[in-house]
C-alpha positions in Angstrom: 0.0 0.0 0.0 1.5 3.3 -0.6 1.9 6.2 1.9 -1.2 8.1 0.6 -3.6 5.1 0.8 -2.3 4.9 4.1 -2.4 8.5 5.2 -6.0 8.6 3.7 -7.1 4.9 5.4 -5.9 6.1 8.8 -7.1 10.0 8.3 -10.9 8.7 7.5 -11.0 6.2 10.1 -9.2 8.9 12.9 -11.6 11.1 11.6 -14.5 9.4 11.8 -14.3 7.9 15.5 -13.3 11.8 16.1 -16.6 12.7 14.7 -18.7 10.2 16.8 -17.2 11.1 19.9 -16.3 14.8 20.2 -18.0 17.6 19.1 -16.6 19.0 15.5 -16.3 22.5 14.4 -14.9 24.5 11.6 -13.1 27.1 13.4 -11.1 29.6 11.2 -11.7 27.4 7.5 -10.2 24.3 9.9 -11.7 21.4 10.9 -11.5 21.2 14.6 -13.0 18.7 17.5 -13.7 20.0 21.4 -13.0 18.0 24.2 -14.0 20.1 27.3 -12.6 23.5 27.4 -10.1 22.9 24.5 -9.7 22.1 20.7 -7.8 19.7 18.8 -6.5 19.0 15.5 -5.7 16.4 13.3 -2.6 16.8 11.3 -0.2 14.6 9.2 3.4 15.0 8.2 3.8 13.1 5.0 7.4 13.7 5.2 7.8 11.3 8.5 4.7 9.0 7.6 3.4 9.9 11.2 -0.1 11.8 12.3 0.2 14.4 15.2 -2.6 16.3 16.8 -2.3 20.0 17.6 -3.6 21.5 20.6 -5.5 25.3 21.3 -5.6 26.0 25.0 -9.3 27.5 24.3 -12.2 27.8 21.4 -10.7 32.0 21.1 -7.1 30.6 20.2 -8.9 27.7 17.5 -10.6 30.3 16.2 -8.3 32.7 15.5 -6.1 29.2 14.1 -4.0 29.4 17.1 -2.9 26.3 17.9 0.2 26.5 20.0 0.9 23.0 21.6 1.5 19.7 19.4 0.8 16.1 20.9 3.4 12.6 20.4 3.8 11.8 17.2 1.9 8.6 15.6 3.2 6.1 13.2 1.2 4.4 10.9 3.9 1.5 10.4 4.1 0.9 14.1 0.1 0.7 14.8 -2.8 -0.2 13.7 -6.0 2.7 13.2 -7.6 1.5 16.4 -4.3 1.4 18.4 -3.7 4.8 17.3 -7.0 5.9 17.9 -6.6 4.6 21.8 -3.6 6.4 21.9 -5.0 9.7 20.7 -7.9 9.3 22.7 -5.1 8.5 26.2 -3.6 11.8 25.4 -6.7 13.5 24.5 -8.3 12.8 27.1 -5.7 12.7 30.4 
């Protein structure tokens, strides 16, 4: 499978299990989830194969597209989409 299909498998699935269990916004043209008092992002850096999520401290800084803290870095070739999903979700939620 090349990197793409795998970017795209793991990006829909993430994406998906995002959608079903935080809220979703489009704050400043960027597709944002809200998990309490915060937002999150997905993001993926084809360069390193690996998926990241970004972190606003509030809805203002997401808004504005301010999204000043980044999260581990996730490896497709090292997990599967649910493993990285419950790892997401760990650091997400903690």
């Amino acid at each position: 499978m090349e990197e793409n299909e795998v970017e795209k498998k793991y990006k829909d699935y993430l994406l998906g299990q995002f959608k079903n269990r935080y809220e979703e916004k489009t704050l400043d043209n960027q597709q944002a989830f809200i998990y309490k008092d915060f937002a999150f992002g997905l993001i993926y850096f084809p360069d390193s194969n690996a998926f990241c999520l970004e972190y606003a401290d509030d809805i203002h800084q997401a808004e504005q597209g301010i999204y000043p803290e980044d999260g581990d870095w996730f490896y497709p070739d090292e997990m599967s989409e649910e493993e990285m999903l419950q790892a997401m979700v760990k650091e997400i939620e903690q």
